[in-house]
C-alpha positions as CSV (number, residue, x, y, z in Angstrom):
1,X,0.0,0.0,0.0
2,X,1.3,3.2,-1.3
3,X,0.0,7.2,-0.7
4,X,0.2,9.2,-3.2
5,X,-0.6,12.1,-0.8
6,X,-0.6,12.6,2.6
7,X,-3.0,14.7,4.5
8,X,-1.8,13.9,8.5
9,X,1.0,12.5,10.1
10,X,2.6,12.4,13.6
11,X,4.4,10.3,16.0
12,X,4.0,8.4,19.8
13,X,6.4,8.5,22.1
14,X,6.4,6.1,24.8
15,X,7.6,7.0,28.7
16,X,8.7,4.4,31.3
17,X,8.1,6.0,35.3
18,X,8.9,8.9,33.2
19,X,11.7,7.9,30.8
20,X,11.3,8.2,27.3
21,X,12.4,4.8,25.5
22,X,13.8,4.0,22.2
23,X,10.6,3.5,20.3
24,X,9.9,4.9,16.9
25,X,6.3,5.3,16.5
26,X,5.2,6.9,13.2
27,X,2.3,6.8,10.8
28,X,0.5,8.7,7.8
29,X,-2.7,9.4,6.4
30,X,-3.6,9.9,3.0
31,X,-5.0,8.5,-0.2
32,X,-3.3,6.2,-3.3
33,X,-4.0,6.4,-6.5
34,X,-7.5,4.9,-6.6
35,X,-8.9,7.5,-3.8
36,X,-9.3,5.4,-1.3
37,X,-8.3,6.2,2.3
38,X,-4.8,4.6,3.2
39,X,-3.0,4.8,7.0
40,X,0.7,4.0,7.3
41,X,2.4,2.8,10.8
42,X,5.4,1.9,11.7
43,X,7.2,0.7,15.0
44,X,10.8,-0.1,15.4
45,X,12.5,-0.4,18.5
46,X,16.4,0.0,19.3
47,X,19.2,0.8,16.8
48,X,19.1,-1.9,14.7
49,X,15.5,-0.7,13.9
50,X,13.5,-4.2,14.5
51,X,9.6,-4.2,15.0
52,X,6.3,-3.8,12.7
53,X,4.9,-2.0,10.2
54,X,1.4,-1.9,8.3
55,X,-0.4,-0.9,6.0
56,X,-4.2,-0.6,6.1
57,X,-7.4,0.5,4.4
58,X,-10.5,2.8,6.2
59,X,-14.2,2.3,5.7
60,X,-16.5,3.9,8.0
61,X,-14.1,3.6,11.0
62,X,-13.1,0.2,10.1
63,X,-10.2,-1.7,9.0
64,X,-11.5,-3.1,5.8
65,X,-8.0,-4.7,5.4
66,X,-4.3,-4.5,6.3
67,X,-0.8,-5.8,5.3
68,X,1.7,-6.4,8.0
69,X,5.1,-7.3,8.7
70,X,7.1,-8.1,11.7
71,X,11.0,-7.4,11.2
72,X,12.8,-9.2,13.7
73,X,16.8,-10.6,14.0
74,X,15.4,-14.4,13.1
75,X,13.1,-13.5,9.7
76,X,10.5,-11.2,8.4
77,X,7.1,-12.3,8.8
78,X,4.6,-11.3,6.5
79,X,0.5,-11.2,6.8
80,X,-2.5,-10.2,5.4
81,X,-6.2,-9.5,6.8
82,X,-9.2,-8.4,5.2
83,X,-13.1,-8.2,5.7
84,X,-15.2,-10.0,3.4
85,X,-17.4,-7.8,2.9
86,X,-20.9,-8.7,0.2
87,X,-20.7,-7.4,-2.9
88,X,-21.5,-3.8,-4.0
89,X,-21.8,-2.9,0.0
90,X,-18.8,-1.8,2.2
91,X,-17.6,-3.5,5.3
92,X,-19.3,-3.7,8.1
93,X,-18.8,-5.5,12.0
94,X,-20.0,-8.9,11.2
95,X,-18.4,-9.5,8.1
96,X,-16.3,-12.6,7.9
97,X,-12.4,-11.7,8.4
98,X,-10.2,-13.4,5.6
99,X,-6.2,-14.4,7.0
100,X,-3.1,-15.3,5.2
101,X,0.7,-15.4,7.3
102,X,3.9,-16.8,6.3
103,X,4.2,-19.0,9.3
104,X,7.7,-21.3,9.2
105,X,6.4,-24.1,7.6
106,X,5.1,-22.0,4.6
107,X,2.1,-19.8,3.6
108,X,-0.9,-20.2,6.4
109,X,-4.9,-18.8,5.8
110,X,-8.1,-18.9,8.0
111,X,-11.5,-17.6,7.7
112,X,-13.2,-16.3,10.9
113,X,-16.2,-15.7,11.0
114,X,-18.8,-14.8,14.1
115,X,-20.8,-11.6,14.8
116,X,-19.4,-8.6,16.3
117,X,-15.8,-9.1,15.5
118,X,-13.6,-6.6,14.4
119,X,-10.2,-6.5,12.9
120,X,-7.7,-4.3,15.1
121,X,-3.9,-4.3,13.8
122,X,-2.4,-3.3,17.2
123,X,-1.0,0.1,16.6
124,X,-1.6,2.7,18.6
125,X,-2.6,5.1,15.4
126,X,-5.5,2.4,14.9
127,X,-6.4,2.5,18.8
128,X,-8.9,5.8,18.6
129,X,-11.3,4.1,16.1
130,X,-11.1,1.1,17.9
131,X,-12.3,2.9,21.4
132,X,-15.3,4.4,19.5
133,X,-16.2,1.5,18.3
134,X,-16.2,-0.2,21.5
135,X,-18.0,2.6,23.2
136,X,-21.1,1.8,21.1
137,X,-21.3,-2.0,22.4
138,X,-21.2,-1.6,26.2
139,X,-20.7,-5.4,26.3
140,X,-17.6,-5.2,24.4
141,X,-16.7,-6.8,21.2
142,X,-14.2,-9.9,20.7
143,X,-11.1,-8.4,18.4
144,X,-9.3,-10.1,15.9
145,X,-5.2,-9.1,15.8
146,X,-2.3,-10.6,14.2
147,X,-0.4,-12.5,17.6
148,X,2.9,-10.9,18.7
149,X,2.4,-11.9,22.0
150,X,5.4,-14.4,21.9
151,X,7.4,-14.0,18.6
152,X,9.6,-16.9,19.2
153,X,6.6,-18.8,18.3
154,X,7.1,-18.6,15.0
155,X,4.0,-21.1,14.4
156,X,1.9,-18.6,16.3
157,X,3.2,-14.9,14.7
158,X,1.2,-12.6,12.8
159,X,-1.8,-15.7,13.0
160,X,-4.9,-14.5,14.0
161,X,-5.5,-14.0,17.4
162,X,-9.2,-13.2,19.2
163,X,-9.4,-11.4,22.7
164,X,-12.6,-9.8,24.3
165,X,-11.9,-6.1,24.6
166,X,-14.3,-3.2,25.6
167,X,-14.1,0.4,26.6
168,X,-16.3,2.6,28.7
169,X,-16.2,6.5,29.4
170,X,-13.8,7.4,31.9
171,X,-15.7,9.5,34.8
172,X,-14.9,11.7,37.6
173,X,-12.1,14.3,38.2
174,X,-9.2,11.5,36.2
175,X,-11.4,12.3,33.2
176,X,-11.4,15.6,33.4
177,X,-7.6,16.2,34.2
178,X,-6.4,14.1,31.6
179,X,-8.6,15.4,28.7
180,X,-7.3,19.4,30.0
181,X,-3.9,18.1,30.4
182,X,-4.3,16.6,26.4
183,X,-6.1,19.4,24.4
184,X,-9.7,20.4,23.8
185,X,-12.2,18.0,23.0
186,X,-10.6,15.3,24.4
187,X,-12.7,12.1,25.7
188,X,-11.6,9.6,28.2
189,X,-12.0,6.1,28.1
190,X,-11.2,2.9,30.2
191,X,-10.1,0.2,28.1
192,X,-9.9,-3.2,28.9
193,X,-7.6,-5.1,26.6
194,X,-5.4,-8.0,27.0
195,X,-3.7,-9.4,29.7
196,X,-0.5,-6.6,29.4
197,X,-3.6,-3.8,29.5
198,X,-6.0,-4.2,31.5
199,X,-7.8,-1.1,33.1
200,X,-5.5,1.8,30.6
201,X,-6.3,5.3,30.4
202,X,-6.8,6.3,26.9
203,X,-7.9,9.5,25.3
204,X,-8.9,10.6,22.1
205,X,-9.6,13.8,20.4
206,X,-12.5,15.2,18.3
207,X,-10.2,14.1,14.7
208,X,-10.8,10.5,16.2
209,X,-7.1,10.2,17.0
210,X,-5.5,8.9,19.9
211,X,-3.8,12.0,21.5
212,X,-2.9,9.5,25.2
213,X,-2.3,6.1,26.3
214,X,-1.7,5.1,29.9
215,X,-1.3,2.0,31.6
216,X,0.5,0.0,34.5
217,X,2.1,-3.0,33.9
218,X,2.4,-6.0,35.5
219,X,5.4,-5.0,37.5
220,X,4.0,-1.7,38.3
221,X,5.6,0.4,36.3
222,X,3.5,3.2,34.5
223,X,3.6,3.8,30.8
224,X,2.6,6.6,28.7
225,X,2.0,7.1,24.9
226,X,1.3,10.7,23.8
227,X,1.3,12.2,20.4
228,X,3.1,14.2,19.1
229,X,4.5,16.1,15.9
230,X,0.8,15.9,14.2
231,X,0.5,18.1,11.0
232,X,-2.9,17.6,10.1
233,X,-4.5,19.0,6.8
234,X,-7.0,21.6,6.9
235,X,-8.8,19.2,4.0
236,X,-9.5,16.3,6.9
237,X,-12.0,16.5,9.3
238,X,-10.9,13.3,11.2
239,X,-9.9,9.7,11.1
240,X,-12.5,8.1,10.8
């Protein structure tokens, strides 16, 4: 997936108790040569520049579909995801989610299929469309996400993975500091994610985008994500 111009871009950095760590966080927004609606991520981590990077398509606050690859010292893993959506309608929640990976023993696919699924890539640029979506099922919704949980598994990388996720608005005087502290019309949320996430702060702006990220890990440390270095086109009222 290629843009052929951009109309936002920006950059998380990630704090540890307060220290900023070597992650490279960056993404783009912007069309390709057929119009449609294109977002660009990329995470790398250290010198030697290893991590993920994908490419993905927007419908309606969706991820219709998305390329990814995980760069790592062993191999490059490569995997793609899409809706199947009917045809001559666009993609909607519901719609069965097509799968194809390069696991180690050569080229992997699944179809899975179930109400109220949807397809979540696991960058943080993807995360604000995500929580809105949640917010509309108060019962949450069960995510599907390429597994990075253990990438020595190489069976198990960039195969589909489900977990149970939801996200409810954050109340109270937390809310209110955090959206101040983050810019104007900024909405909290408490997300529940996976087992490394459980109970994070998130907030995201009027654009859609997710502008903070907080969350304690299992060890009790805090970490942060904020954005930062947006340029944002006057032409683009929001993300999704």
């Amino acid at each position: 997936m290629r843009l052929s111009s951009t109309l936002a871009q920006g950059r998380y950095y990630y704090c540890c108790d307060g220290r900023e760590m070597p992650v490279q966080d960056h993404w783009q927004l912007g069309n390709d040569d057929d119009g449609r609606r294109i977002l660009l991520s990329q995470r790398l981590v250290g010198e030697r520049g290893f991590g993920m990077e994908v490419g993905a398509l927007l419908s309606d606050g969706l991820v219709s579909e998305c390329r990814v690859c995980w760069r790592d010292e062993v191999d490059e893993v490569h995997a793609h995801y899409r809706l199947l959506a009917a045809e001559n309608r666009a993609p909607q929640i519901g719609d069965s989610i097509e799968a194809h990976w390069s696991g180690p023993n050569g080229p992997q696919e699944s179809n899975i299929e179930g109400r109220g699924r949807l397809l979540f890539p696991l960058m943080r640029i993807f995360m604000g469309p995500l929580l809105l979506k949640l917010q509309q099922y108060p019962g949450g919704l069960e995510v599907i996400s390429p597994d990075i949980v253990d990438p020595s598994q190489r069976g198990k990388l960039l195969a589909p993975r489900i977990s149970y996720r939801s996200a409810r608005l954050m109340a109270g005087d937390s809310a209110t500091q955090g959206a101040h502290d983050l810019g104007a019309e900024v909405t909290g949320f408490i997300y529940q994610g996976d087992e490394a996430e459980r109970d994070a702060h998130c907030y995201v702006d009027g654009r859609g985008l997710l502008v903070g990220y907080d969350w304690p890990s299992s060890t009790g440390r805090l970490w942060q994500v904020r954005l930062r270095d947006l340029e944002w086109s006057p032409q683009l009222s929001g993300l999704v």
